[in-house]
Structure formats: C-alpha cells, structure tokens
C-alpha positions in Angstrom: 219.1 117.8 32.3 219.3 121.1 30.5 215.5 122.2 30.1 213.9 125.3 31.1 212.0 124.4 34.1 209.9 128.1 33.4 209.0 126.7 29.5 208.2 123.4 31.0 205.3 124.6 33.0 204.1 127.3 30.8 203.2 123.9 28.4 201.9 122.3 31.1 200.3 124.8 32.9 196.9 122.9 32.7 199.0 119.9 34.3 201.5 121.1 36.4 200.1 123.4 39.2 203.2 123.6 41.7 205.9 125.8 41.1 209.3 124.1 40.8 211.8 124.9 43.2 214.9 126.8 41.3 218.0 124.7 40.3 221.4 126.0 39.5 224.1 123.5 38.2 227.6 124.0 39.6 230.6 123.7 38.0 232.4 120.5 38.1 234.7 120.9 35.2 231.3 122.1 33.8 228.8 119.2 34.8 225.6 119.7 33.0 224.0 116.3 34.2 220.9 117.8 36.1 217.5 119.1 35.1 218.2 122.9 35.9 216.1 125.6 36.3 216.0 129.7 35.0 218.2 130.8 37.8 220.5 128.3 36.2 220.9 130.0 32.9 221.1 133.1 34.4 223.5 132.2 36.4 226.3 130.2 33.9 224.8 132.1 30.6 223.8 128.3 29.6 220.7 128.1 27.5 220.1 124.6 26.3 216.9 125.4 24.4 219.1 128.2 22.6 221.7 126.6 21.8 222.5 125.8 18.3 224.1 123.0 16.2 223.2 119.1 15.6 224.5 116.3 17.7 227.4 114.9 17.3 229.2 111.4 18.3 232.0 111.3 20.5 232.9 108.1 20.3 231.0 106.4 24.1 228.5 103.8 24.0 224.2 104.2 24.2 221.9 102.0 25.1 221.1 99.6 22.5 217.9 97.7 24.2 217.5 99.2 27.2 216.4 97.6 30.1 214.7 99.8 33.2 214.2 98.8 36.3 212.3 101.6 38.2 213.5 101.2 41.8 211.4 102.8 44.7 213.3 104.1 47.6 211.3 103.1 50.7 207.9 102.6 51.9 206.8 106.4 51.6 207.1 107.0 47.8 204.0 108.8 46.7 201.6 106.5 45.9 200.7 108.4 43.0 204.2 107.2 41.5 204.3 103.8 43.1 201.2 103.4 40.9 201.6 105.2 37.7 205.6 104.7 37.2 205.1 100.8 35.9 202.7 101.2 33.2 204.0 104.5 31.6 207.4 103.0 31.7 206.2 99.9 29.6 205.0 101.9 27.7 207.9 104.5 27.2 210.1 101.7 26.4 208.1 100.0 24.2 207.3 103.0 21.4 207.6 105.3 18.7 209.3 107.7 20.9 212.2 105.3 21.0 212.0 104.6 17.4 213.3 108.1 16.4 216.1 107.9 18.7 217.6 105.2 15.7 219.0 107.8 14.1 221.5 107.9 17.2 223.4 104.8 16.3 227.7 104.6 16.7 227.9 102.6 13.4 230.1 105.5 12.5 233.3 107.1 13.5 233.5 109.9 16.3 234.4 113.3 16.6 237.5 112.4 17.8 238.5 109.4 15.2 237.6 106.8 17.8 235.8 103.9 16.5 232.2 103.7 17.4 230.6 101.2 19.4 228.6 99.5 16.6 225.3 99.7 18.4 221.5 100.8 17.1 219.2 102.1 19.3 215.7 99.9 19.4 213.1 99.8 21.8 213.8 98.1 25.1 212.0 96.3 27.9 210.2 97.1 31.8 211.9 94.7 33.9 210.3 95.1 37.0 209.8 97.5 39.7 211.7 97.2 42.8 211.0 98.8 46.5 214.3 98.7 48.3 214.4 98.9 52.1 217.7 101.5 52.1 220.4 100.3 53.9 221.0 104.1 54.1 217.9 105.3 56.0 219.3 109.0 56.0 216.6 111.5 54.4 219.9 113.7 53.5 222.0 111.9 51.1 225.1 111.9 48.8 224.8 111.4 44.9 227.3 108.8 46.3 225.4 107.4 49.0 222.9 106.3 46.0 225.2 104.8 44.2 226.7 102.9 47.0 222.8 101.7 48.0 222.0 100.7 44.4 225.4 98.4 44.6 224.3 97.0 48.2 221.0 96.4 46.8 222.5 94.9 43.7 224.3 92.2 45.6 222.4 91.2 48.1 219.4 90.0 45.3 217.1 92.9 45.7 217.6 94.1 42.3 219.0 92.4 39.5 222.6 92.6 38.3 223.5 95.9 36.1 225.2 95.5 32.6 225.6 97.2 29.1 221.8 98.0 28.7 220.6 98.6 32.4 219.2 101.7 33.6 217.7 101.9 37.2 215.5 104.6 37.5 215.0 105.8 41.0 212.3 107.5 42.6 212.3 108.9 46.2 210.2 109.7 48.8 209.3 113.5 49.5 211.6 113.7 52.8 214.6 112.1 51.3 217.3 115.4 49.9 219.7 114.0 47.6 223.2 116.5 47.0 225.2 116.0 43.9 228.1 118.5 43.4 226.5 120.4 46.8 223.2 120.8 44.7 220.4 119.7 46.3 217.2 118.5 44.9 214.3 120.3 45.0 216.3 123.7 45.6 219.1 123.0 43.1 217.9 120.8 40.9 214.7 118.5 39.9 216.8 114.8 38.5 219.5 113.7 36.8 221.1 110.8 35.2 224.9 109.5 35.8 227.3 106.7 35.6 229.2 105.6 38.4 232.1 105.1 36.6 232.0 108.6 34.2 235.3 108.7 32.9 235.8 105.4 30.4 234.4 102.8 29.3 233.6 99.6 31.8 232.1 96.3 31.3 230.7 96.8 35.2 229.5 99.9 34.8 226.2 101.7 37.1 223.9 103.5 35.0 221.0 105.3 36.7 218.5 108.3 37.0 217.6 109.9 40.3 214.0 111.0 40.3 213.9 113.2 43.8 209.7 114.3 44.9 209.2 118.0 45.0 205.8 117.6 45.2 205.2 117.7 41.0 202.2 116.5 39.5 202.0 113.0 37.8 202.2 114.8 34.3 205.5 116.6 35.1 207.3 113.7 36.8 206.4 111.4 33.5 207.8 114.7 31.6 211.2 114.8 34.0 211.9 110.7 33.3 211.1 110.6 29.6 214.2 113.6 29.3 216.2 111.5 31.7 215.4 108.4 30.1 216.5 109.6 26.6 219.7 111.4 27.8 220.9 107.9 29.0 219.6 106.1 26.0 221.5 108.0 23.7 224.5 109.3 25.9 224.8 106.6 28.9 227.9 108.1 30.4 226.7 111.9 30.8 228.5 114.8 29.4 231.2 116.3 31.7 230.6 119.7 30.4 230.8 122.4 27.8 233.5 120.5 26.4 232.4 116.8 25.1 235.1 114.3 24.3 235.0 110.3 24.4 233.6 108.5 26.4 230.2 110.8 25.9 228.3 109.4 23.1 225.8 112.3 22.0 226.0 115.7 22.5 225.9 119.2 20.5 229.2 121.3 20.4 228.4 122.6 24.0 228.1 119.9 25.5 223.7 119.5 25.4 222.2 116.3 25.3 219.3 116.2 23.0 216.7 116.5 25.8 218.4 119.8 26.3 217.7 121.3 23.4 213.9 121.5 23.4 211.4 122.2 25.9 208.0 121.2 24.5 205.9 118.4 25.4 204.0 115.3 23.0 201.9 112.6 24.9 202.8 109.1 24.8 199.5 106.8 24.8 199.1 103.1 25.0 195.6 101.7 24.6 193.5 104.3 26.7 196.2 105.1 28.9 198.2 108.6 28.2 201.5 110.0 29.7 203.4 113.6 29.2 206.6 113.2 27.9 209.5 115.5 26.8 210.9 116.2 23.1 213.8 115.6 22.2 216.7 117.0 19.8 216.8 115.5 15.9 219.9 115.4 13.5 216.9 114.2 10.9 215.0 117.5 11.4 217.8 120.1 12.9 215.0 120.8 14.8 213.4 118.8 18.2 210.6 116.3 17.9 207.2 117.3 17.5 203.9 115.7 17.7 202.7 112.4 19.3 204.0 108.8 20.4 202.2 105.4 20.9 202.9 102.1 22.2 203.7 99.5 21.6 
C-alpha cells in the first residue's frame, strides 16, 4: 500500500534493476489500499513513511491463522513466480516475521468503544497454489472483474471455499491491466489488497491481494506480497482513507497501515533458501521492524 516505491529500490538497488512504473492513488473517499508510488505523494501530500503516531484499533477483525492460497491467473504467469511464489510463501507464513505481528491482537477495546474481536495473530498455513483458467479472458480488467473471477472460481471447485482466515493472493500475467478506482497497474499502481465486502463485518466475506507483473525482479515482487500480506493480516478489511473508523482493524491516525509506515527491507530465510521482504510498523518499538526473519 503506502510505501515509497523510490526508497524501495534505492534498498534494493543491487536487486531491483527495472524502474517501477509511477502510481498515484485516487480519491475514493480517500482510498489508500494500493502500493503507490513518489508522484503519489506529491500529488495528495501523503507520505506514509512520514507519517507519525502508533497504530491504533478500530474495532474490525485480522487474520488470526491465516490461510493463503496463491492463485495464478492463466497459463502465462512468469515462470519465475509460478516457481518461486510456493516456497517463499510457506515460508512467509510460517515465521518470525509473523510472530511480531502478535502484538496486533483485538483482545482490547477500539478506538471507537466497539468491542474487539477477541483474536491473536499466529502464524498461518500455504494451502496450495492454484492456476485458474479465467472465465474472464480479458487482459484489461476491473478490480471487480477479479472479484467476480475469484467467486466463479470459488464455486465451481477450482479454489477452495473463502472464510474468516482466507487470503488469496493473486498473481498475473504481464499482459493482463487490472483498474481499481480508474488506476491502473503498472502506471497507477504496483498491488493492493481489498475485501469485497469493505464496509462491515460478514461471515462470507472475500479477502484478497492482487499482485499485477510490471516486469519487477523476483526480490521486489517477494518485497510487494510480504507488505500486502501483512496489511491484510493485521487490517483484513482495508482502510477507506485518511479517516479510519470500524470495521478497519489497524491503522495510525491517518489512516496508514503498518506496511506504510516503513520502507526498509530484512530477508526472510528458510533452510538455504532466502526471500526480500518488507518492514513493518511496531506499537512495541514506535518505530518499524528491523533486522532479519526465519522459518519455520
């Protein structure tokens, strides 16, 4: 969501060799839930990396074991990410980087007096991964045209059912343009993650990331889902603005989640397997994470 694109690659510059495309967030009631880009803050004055204040609790749910299921759009992912997306997810899931996110439970009341949703964050599970031949075979498609797919694909087997804990992270080919709020990827903005019902609480609810191919490396792509992936952990149902209010979970006074609030970098590493991932925002420190994770 909120990090600097231009801070990410000057820490990954050894990794990260393309240039990311620049993406500005538009204002739906002030809907921060993409991954924007320098133009963005200097276009809506919106610095998440600047912005100052701990996180607090609104009152929505998070994810208390998550469960991903990385879905691949088609037969022309990158291969690259076909490959690489399984094991670093086990791994992400499965890890220290998740343990620190406990301190983000709703055994507590909200801002707003609501009671919390009584749940503590622990590490999840990899389901599976899923390639989904789109009913949709459009290259230029809706945020709701994903949503609708994910359902169709949902009910006719292909991927298993959604519920409390389920996030489907999505990953698309390199010719497919998604457009949420008339952003589009790759120009606009580089993912994001939603709820398909983001206005209250619902047993049925769609949680999911969209993971659009603008030609990044490996390093920045693990770097991208790690911030979505902990956005949704710890705020499911994304912030609606500069304004947070139930059913948001976790946010800052403005409205950040807490991958907004820091750009660095730490590496995840399982066995002799390593992965780029993003820090995140602690209450614990005041400060964003620093340093290295392992798995399991």
């Amino acid at each position: 969501m909120h990090v600097s694109f231009r801070d990410l690659l000057a820490g990954l510059a050894a990794i990260a060799t393309l240039a990311l495309a620049a993406p500005v967030q538009a204002e739906k009631v002030g809907a921060y839930h993409i991954m924007p880009t320098p133009e963005y803050k200097a276009l809506t004055g919106r610095d998440g990396v600047a912005a100052a204040g701990k996180m607090n609790y609104y009152g929505g749910a998070v994810f208390g074991n998550v469960k991903v299921i990385s879905v691949i759009w088609g037969g022309n992912v990158n291969p690259v990410t076909v490959a690489g997306i399984p094991d670093f997810t086990t791994a992400l899931v499965n890890s220290t980087y998740v343990d620190q996110m406990s301190q983000y439970h709703t055994f507590r009341k909200a801002v707003g007096g609501q009671r919390g949703t009584r749940q503590m964050i622990k590490r999840g599970t990899y389901l599976d991964q899923v390639q989904i031949t789109p009913a949709n075979g459009s290259n230029n498609l809706l945020d709701a045209d994903v949503q609708v797919e994910l359902a169709h694909q949902i009910s006719i087997g292909t991927l298993p059912p959604q519920d409390k804990n389920t996030l489907y992270m999505v990953y698309f080919p390199l010719s497919v343009s998604i457009t949420l709020d008339n952003l589009q990827s790759c120009r606009d903005f580089g993912a994001y993650h939603f709820a398909v019902n983001d206005t209250q609480p619902d047993a049925n609810n769609l949680f999911y990331a969209v993971e659009p191919d603008c030609g990044y490396s490996f390093s920045t792509i693990t770097y991208i889902a790690s911030h979505e992936f902990a956005e949704a952990v710890t705020d499911n149902i994304p912030t609606p603005g500069s304004n947070p209010a139930y059913p948001q979970a976790w946010n800052d006074a403005a409205g950040y989640e807490i991958g907004d609030k820091c750009s660095g970098s730490g590496t995840l590493v399982a066995g002799a397997k390593s992965w780029t991932v993003t820090q995140v925002y602690l209450n614990s420190k005041s400060s964003c994470s620093t340093g290295n994770y392992t798995s399991p």
